[in-house]
C-alpha positions as CSV (number, residue, x, y, z in Angstrom):
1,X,0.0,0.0,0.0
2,X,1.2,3.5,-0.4
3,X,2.6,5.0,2.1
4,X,0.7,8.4,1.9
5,X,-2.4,6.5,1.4
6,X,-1.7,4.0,4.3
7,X,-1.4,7.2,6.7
8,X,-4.2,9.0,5.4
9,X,-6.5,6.3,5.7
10,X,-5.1,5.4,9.2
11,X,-6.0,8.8,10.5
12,X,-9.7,9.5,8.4
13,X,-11.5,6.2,9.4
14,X,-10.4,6.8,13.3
15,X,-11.6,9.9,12.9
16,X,-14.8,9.5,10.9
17,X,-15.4,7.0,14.1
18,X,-14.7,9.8,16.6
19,X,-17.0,12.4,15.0
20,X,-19.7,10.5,14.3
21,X,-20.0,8.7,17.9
22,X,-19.6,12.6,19.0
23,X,-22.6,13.9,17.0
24,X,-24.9,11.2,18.2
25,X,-24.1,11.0,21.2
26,X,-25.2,15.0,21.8
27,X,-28.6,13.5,19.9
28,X,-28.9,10.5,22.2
29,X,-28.3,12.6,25.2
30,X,-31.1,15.1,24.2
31,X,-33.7,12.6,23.5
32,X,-33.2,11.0,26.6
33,X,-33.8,14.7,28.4
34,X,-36.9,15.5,26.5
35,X,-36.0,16.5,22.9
36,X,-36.7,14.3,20.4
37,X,-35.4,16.6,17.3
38,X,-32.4,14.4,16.2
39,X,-34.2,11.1,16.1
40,X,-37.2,12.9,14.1
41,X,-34.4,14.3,11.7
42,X,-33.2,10.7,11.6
43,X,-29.8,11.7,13.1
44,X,-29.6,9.2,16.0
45,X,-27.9,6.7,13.0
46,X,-25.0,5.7,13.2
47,X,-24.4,5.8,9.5
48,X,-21.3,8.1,8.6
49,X,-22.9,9.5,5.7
50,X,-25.8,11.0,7.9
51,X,-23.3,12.5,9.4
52,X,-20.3,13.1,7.0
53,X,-18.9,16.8,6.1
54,X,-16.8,16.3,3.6
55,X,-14.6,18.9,4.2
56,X,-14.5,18.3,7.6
57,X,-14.6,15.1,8.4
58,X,-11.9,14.7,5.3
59,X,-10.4,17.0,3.5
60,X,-9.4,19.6,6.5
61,X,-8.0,16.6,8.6
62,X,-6.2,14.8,5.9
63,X,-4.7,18.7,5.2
64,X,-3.8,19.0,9.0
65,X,-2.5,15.2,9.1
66,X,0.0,15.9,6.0
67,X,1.5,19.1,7.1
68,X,2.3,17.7,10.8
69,X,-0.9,19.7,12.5
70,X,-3.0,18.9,15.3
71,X,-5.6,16.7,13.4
72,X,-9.1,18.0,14.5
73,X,-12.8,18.1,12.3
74,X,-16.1,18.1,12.3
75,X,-19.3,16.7,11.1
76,X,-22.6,18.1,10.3
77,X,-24.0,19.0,14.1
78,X,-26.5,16.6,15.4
79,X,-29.6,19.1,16.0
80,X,-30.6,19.7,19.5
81,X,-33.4,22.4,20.3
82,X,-32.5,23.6,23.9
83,X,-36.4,24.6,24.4
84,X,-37.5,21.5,24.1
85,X,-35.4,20.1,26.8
86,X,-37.1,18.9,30.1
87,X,-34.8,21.1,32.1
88,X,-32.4,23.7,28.9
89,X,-30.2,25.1,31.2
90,X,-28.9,22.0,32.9
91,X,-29.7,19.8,30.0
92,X,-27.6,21.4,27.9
93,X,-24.3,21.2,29.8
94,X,-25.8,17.3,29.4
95,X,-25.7,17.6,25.9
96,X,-22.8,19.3,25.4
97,X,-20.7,17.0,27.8
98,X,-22.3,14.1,26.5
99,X,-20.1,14.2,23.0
100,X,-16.6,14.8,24.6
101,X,-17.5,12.0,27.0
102,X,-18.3,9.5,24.7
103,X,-14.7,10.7,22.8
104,X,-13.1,9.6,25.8
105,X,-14.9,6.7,26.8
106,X,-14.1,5.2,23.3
107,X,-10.3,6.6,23.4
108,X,-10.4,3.6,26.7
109,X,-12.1,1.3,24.6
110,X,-9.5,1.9,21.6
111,X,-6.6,1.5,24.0
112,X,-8.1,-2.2,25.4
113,X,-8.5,-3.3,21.9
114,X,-5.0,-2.0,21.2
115,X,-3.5,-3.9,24.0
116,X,-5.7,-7.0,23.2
117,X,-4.3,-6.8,19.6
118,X,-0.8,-6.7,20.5
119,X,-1.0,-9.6,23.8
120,X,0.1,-12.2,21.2
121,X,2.9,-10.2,20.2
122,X,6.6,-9.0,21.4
123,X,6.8,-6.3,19.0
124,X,5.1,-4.1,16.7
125,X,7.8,-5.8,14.2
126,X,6.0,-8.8,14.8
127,X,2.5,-7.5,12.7
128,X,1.9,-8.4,9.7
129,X,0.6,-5.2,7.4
130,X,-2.8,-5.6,8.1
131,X,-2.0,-6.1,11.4
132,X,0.0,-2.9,11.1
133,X,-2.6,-1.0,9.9
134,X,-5.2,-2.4,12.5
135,X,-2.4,-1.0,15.3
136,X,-1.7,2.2,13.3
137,X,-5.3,3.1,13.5
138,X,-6.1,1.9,17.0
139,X,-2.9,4.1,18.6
140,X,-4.9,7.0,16.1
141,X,-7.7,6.5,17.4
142,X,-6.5,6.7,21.0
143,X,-4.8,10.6,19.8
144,X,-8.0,11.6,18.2
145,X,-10.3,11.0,20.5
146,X,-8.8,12.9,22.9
147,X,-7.9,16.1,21.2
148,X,-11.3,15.8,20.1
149,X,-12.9,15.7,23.7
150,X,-10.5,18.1,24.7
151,X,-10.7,20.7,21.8
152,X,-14.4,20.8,21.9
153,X,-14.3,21.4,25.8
154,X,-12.7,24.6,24.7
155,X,-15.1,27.8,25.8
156,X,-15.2,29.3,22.0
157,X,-18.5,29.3,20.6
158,X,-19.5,26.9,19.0
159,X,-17.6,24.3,20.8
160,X,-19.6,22.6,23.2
161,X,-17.3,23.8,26.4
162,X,-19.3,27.6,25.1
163,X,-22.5,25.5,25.9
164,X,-21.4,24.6,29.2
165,X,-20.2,27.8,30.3
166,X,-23.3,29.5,28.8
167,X,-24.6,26.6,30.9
168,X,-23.3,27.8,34.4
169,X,-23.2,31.3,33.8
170,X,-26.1,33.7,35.6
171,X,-29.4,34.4,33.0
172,X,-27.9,38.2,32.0
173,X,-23.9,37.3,31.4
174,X,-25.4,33.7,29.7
175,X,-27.1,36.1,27.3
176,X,-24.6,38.2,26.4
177,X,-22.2,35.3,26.2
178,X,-24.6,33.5,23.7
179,X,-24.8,36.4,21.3
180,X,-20.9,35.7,20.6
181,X,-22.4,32.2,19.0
182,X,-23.5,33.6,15.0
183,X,-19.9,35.3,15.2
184,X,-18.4,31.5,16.3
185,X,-16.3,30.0,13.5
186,X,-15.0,33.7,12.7
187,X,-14.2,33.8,16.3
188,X,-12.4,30.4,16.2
189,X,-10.5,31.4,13.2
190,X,-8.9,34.2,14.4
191,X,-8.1,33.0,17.8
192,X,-6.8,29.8,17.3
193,X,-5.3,30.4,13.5
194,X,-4.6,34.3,12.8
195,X,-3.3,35.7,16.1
196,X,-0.8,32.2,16.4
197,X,0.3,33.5,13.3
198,X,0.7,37.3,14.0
199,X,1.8,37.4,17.9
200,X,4.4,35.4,18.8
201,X,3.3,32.6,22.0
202,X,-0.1,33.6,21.5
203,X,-1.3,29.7,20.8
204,X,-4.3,28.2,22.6
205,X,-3.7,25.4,21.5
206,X,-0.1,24.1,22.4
207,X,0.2,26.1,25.5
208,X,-3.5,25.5,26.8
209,X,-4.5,21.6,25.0
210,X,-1.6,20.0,23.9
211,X,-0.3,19.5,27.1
212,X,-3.3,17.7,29.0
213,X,-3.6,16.1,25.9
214,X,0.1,14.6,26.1
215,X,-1.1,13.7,29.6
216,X,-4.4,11.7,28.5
217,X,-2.5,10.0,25.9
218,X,0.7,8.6,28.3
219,X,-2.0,7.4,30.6
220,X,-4.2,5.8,28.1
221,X,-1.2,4.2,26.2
222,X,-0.4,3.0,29.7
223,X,-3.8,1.3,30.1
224,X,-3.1,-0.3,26.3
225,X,0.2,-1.9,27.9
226,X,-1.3,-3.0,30.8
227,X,-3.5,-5.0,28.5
228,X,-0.8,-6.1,26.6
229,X,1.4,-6.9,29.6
230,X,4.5,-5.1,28.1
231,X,6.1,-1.3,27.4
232,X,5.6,-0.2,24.0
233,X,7.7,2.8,24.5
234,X,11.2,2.5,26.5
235,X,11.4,4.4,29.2
């Protein structure tokens, strides 16, 4: 297999995986507090292509992956109407905590399968290239999911940490706080992309994510080896 195409493909279906358990897990969460909306949309499926943005969920990761970025995307929201929740204030922390949640819960579930995969084995020299693959994915996986919980816990409109906050706030700074939401993706862009670029140690991301991230990671990977019942990293 090529190698490009062998990495690209170990870092899209991981993260087609991640996004889409994400969305509808926000949807499931909803309907089980009152609101129906997703499952009448028909958006409680876990069919990618209900979900799939192509440049999102593809072409902006595979991009990111290629130059040596953080790999992060999206897919087309799951639709929740906060009005229709039994209890919208509370409920929609719920909601919004419900997708980075299930990121995480399947970043543990990725690193017991890894470990499972590799208990027959001494070595990742031991796999054969399907086997390779299966490993390359699952140790993807593992990375995605948990920038993924973690970068959407971020308090930027409209990341779901903004719904939590807006969540916990008092009724008068809540509103002012949601009007920031139509002005979200601008917002995003320039804070996590244009001022990096323009001031010098002004990164959210590295300073703020990458380091509870590196955290989540060593201690998931250590879970994976426990499984396994050896180091996969010296050291």
């Amino acid at each position: 297999m090529n190698d490009t195409l062998f990495q690209a493909a170990a870092v899209i279906v991981p993260l087609v995986f991640a996004i889409v358990f994400h969305e509808v897990a926000h949807g499931w969460v909803a309907r089980m507090l009152g609101d129906p909306t997703a499952a009448e949309m028909k958006r409680l499926s876990l069919n990618p292509l209900r979900h799939v943005d192509p440049m999102g969920t593809i072409v902006v990761p595979g991009i990111l992956h290629l130059i040596g970025m953080p790999v992060f995307g999206w897919a087309k929201p799951v639709p929740v109407n906060m009005r229709r929740l039994r209890n919208p204030r509370f409920g929609m922390i719920l909601v919004a905590l419900a997708g980075p949640g299930t990121n995480l819960l399947l970043a543990a579930i990725g690193a017991v399968a890894l470990g499972l995969l590799m208990l027959p084995h001494d070595g990742f020299g031991d796999l054969s290239v399907i086997g390779a693959f299966v490993a390359l994915n699952l140790f993807n996986f593992l990375r995605i999911n948990i920038f993924l919980a973690l970068f959407n816990l971020l308090p930027i409109p409209p990341f779901d940490g903004s719904h939590v906050v807006e969540g916990l706030l008092p009724p008068g700074p809540a509103q002012a706080y949601a009007r920031l939401r139509p002005i979200g993706f601008p917002l995003v862009m320039i804070l996590l992309v244009a001022l990096p670029s323009i001031i010098p140690g002004f990164d959210i991301v590295s300073r703020f994510l990458i380091p509870p991230v590196l955290w989540l990671n060593a201690h998931y990977l250590a879970l994976a080896e426990a499984v396994a019942g050896w180091q996969f990293i010296a050291g």
